[in-house]
N, C-alpha and C positions, 0 to 999 in steps of 0.2 A: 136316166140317172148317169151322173159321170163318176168313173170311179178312177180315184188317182192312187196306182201303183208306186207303191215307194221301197227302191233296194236300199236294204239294208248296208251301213260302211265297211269300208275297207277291213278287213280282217286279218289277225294277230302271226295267221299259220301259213306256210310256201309251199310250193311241192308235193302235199297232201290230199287225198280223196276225203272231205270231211263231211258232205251232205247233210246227215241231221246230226251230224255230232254238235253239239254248243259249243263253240271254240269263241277265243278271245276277241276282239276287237284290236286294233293295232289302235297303238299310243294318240296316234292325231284324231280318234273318236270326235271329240269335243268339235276339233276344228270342223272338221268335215260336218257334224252332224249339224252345227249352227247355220252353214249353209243352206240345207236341208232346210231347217227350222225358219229361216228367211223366207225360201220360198214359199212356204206354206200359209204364211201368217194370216195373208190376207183372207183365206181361205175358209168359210164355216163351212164343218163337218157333222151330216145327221147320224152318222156313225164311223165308228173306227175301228179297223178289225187289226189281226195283225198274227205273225205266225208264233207261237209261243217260244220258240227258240230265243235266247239274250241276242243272239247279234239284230234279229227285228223288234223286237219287245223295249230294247232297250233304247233304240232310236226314235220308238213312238213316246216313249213318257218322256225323251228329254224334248223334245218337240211341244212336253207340255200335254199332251191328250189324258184327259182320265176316261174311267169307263172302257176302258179299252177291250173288246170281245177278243179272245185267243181262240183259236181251232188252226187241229193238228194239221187239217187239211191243207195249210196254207203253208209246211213245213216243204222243208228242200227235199229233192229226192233222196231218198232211202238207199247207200248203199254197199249196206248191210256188214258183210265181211270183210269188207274193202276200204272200210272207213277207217282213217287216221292211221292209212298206211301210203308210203310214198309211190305217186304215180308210175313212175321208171319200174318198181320193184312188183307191180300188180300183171297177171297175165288175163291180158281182154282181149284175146282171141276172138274167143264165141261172142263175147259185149259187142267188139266193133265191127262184125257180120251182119248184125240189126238190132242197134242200141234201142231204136223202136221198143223192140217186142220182147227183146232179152231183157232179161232183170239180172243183177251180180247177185251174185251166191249170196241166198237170207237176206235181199233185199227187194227194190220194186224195177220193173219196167220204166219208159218214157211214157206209155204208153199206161199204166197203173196210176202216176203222178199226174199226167192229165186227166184222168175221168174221176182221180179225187180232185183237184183244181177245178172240173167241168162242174161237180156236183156243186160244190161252194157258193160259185157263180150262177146257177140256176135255181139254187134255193133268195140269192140275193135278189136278183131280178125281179123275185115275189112281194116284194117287201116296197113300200112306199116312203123310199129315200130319194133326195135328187141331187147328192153329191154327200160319196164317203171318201176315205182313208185305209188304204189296204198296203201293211209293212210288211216284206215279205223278201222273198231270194230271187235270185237268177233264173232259176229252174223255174219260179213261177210265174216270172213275168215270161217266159218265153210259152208256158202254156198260155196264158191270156192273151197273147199276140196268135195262138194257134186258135183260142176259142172267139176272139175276133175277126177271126179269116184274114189277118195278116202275113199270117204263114200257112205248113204244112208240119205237121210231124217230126217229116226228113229234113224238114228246114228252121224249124226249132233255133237249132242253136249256131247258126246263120250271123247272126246279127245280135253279139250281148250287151246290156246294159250296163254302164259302169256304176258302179259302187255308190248310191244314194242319188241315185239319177230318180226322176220321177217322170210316170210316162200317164198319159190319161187314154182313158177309155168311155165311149156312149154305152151304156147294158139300156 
């Protein structure tokens, strides 16, 4: 099954830890997302999933998909207390000792967001599809580069995805 990961665009907010908060889209949506919407065209999809959050949700239905499956799973990391406060003003001490395994106060680990992203994906692999559509975040596509042995954990976030970039994978 090839499964094409698609980030979600550029976004509204600077400076801020915003994880699963909903934040806006910035103004060139449209533009950016037609691009998106290009590449994809040619493409039939036996499913289309996507994270419930507006900035993924929103870039699947202008792309055109109906039907669209939401799970939370597919949502950005969680984190928590930290959210939609600016980066500078946050103390991540204990976070950036082992962002791994630490989680921000009332929120999740690397390590919590991958083994929900892990679960996602191994419930899909069950299923007798041979090419979806998965809208989703940063955070998630660097787990699926970890659940295809493209990375490590620690290497995660290595190497990010720009804003409505689309990366494919074999499950």
């Amino acid at each position: 099954m090839k499964v094409y990961i698609i980030r979600h665009t550029a976004v509204g907010v600077n400076g801020v830890c915003y994880g699963q908060t909903d934040v806006p889209l910035k103004n060139t949506f449209e533009s950016e997302a037609e691009i998106v919407k290009q590449n994809l065209k040619d493409i039939h999809f036996d499913a289309v999933f996507s994270s419930p959050l507006s900035r993924a949700k929103k870039l699947a239905e202008y792309c055109g998909y109906e039907d669209i499956q939401l799970y939370d799973r597919l949502k950005e990391l969680h984190f928590g207390d930290w959210e939609m406060h600016p980066w500078d003003k946050l103390d991540m001490s204990i976070w950036e000792k082992d962002w791994v395994n630490t989680a921000a106060p009332n929120g999740e680990s690397f390590r919590q967001m991958y083994e929900r992203v892990a679960s996602f994906l191994d419930e899909l692999k069950e299923q007798d599809y041979s090419t979806v559509a998965v809208f989703a975040h940063g955070g998630v596509i660097n787990c699926f580069k970890v659940y295809f042995g493209k990375t490590d954990l620690e290497g995660a976030f290595d190497d990010l995805s720009e804003y409505g970039q689309i990366s494919v994978f074999e499950l």
